[in-house]
N, C-alpha and C positions, 0 to 999 in steps of 0.2 A: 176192654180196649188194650191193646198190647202195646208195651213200654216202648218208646224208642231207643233206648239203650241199657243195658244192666251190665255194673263190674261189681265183683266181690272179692278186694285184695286184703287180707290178714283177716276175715268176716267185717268188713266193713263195707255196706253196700251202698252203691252209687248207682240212681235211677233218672237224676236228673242228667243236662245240659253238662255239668260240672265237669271237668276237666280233669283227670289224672295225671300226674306228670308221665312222661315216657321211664323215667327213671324210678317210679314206684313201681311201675304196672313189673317191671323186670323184677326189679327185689322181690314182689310178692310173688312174682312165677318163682322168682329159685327158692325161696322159703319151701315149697313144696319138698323139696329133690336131697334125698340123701346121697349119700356116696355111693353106695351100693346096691341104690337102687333098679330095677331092672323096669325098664320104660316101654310102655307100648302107645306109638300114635293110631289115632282111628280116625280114617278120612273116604270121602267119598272120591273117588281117585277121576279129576279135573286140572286143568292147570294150575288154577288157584291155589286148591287144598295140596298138590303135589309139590307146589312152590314152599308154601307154607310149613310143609312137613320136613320139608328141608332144610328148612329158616329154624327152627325148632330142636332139631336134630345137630343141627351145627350149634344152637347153642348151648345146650347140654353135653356137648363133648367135653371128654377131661371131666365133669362133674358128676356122672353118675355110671353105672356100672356098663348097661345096656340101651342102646335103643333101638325101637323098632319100630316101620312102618305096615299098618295094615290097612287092607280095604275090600269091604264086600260084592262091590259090584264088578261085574266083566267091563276092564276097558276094549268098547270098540272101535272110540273114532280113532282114526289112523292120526290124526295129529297129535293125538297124547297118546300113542304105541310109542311114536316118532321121539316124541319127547324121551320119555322113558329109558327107550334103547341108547338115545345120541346121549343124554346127561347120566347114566348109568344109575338112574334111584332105586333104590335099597327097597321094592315093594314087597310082600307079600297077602296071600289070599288070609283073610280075616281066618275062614272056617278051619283054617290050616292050622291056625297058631293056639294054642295053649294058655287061652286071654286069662284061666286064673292064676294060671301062676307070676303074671306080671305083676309089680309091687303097686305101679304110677300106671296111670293111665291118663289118657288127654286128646280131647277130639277137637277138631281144626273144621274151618271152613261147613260147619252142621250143627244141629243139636238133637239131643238124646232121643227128642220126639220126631224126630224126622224119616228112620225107619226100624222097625218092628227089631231088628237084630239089635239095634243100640240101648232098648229098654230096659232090656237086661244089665246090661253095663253099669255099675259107679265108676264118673268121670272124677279126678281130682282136681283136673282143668277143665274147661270149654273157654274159647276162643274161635267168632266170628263174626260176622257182618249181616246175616240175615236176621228180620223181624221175631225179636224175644217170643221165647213158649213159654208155657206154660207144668208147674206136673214135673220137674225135675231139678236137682241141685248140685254145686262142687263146689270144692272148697275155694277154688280161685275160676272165677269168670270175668272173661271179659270182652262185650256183645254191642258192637257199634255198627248198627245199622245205617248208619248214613255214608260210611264210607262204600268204596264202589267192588274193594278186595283184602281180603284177609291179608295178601304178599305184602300190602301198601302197609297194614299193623305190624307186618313182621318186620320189617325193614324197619320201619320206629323201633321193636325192637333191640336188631342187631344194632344198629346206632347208639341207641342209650347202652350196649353190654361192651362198643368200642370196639367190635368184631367188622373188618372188611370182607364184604363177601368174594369167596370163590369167582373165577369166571362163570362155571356150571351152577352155582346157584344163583346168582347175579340175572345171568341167561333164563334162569326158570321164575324169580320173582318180576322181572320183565316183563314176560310171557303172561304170567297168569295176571298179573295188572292190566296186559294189554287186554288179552280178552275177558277177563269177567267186567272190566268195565265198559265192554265192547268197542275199545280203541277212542275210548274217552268219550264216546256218544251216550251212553249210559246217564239219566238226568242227575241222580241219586250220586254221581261223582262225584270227592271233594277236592279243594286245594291241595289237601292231604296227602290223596293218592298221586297228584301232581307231582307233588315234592318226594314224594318216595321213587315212582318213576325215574324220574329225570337223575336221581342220588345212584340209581341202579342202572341206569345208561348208559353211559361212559366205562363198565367193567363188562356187560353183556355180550356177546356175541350176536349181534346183530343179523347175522347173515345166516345163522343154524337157527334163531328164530325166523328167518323164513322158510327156512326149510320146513319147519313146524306148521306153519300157515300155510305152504303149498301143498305139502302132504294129507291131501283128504282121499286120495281115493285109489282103491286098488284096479290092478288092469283087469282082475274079473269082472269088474263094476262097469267097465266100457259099454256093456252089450246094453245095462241100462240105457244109458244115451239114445243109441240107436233105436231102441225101442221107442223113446219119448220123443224124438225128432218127427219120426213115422206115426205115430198117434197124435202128436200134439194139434188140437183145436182150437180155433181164435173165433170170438166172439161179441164186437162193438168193445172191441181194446182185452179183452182178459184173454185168457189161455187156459187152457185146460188140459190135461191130460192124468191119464191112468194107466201105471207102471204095471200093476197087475202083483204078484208073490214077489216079497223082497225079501232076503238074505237079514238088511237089517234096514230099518227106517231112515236114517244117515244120511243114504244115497237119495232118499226124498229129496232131505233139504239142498242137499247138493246140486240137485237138478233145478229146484224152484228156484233158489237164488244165481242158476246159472239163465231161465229162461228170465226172471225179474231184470235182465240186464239188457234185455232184448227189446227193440225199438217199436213202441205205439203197445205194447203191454202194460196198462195201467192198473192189472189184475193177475196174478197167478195161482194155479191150484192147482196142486199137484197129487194125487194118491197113492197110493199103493196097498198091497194085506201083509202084513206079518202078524204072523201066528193068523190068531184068529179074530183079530182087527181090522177094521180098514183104519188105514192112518191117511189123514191130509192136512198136507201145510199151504197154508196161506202168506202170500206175499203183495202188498202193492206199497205204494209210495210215500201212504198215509196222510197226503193231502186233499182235505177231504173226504176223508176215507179211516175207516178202523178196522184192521183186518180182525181182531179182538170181537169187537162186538157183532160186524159180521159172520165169526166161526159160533161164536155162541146163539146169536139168532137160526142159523141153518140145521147145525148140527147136533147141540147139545140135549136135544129131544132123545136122538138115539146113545148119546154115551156122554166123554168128558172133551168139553172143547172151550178154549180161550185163548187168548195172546196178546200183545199190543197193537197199536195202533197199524205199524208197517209189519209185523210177522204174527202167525198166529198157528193153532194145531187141534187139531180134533182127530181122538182116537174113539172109536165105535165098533163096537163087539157085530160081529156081521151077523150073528141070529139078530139082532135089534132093527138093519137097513128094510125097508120099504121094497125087496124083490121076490119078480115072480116067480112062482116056484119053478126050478130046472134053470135062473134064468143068473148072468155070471155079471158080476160087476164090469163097466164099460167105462170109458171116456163119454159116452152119452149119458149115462146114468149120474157120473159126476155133475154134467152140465146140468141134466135136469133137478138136481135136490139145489145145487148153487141158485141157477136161478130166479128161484120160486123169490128169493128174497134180494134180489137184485135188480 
């Protein structure tokens, strides 16, 4: 059964309910940090984790030699390019950097077990919000799953360090509170993130955070539309349609949640192939309705599919789909595997 929270500040660990001050949890982080130390943050580069490394990075300033941010994965969604470029963060590519010769290391918003490059890694820190693993240690963690965003911890602790954040990091712990907790809709939200929020509103730039939120989609991405407008199928309320080869999956959601806004669509599904998947997102209202148990009942025979209750995703390796040989994924084909179990 996995913990719902684990900290380990001076080795002293904390698995229950119990409470750390905001003003330990900082001491025990700078107990780590010599003067000369040369720092590398390791994140999975999102709002969240980007706010975070920034929260982190501001506070270790003046206190230790270097810091650096890295991350493994290609950012593609256009809202966190966006982000990136307008707040000027300090990122670079993981494989790029020279990870032994950094003294400190410290991973934000993940843990070790989360993907295969991080296994390798001793963290000195870990700090995050997702449900405790298992199989790995540092000297200072600190793992609260019930809060809704790592920014919302960080913000606790630029407050206990008596550090005002920047507009541009203010802007980015905003941002990634607003979305990992999905604008406060997220269940799993606490008072916490509230108060952190609201503490970071009044210095943020509210109006470049829209721009962040507007920015999903590039003008090569257009022709998608057109294609799903002209294919799209309605059927006793759902919608259907199949985009055919995509660039990148992204523009899926983008389109599902642009057709889920369209009137007497109590149902959306949307596909597409990348690489050599088919990918489909599921969207409805969730009253009544679990788009979650739905993608797992349809699809998960041929590959890996779940979600919650109003979004949901199934990606399935296309040698595994149910077609006749010579014969090419459709918009009817989608219909036909949906409504077997509809």
């Amino acid at each position: 059964m996995k913990k719902k929270r684990l900290e380990k500040i001076a080795d002293t660990v904390t698995r229950s309910a119990k409470r750390n001050s905001a003003m330990n949890r900082l001491n025990g982080f700078y107990e780590l940090f010599e003067k000369d130390d040369e720092v590398l943050i390791v994140i999975t580069a999102d709002p969240d984790s980007l706010a975070s490394a920034m929260a982190v990075k501001r506070l270790l300033s003046y206190r230790v030699g270097s810091v650096t941010i890295g991350y493994p994965n290609e950012i593609r969604r256009l809202n966190n390019l966006t982000m990136v470029e307008r707040l000027k963060i300090p990122i670079e590519r993981l494989h790029t950097l020279p990870v032994n010769d950094y003294s400190k290391l410290i991973m934000l918003d993940s843990q070790p077990t989360h993907q295969p490059c991080f296994e390798k890694l001793q963290f000195d820190a870990v700090i995050d919000h997702h449900p405790v693993t298992e199989g790995w240690d540092a000297r200072f963690i600190d793992i609260r799953p019930e809060y809704g965003a790592v920014a919302s911890m960080m913000v606790e602790y630029l407050r206990a360090a008596n550090i005002t954040p920047s507009v541009a990091l203010a802007t980015a712990l905003y941002y990634g509170i607003k979305v990992d907790t999905q604008n406060f809709e997220k269940k799993n939200m606490q008072l916490a993130d509230g108060i952190s929020f609201r503490y970071v509103f009044n210095i943020a730039n509210r109006n470049l955070v829209r721009k962040f939120d507007l920015t999903e989609l590039r003008r090569s991405e257009l022709k998608y539309f057109k294609i799903a407008l002209n294919r799209v199928k309605s059927s006793k309320g759902r919608a259907y349609v199949h985009i055919g080869r995509v660039g990148t999956p992204d523009i899926l959601v983008i389109i599902a949640d642009f057709l889920n806004h369209v009137d007497k669509f109590d149902w959306v599904l949307v596909s597409g192939i990348s690489g050599d998947k088919l990918v489909v997102i599921l969207r409805c209202d969730g009253y009544r309705k679990n788009a979650g148990n739905f993608a797992r009942k349809t699809f998960a025979q041929y590959g890996s599919a779940g979600g919650h209750r109003e979004a949901a995703r199934a990606e399935l390796p296309m040698k595994n789909l149910p077609l006749r040989e010579g014969k090419e994924f459709t918009t009817s084909t989608l219909m036909r595997l949906a409504t077997r179990h509809m």
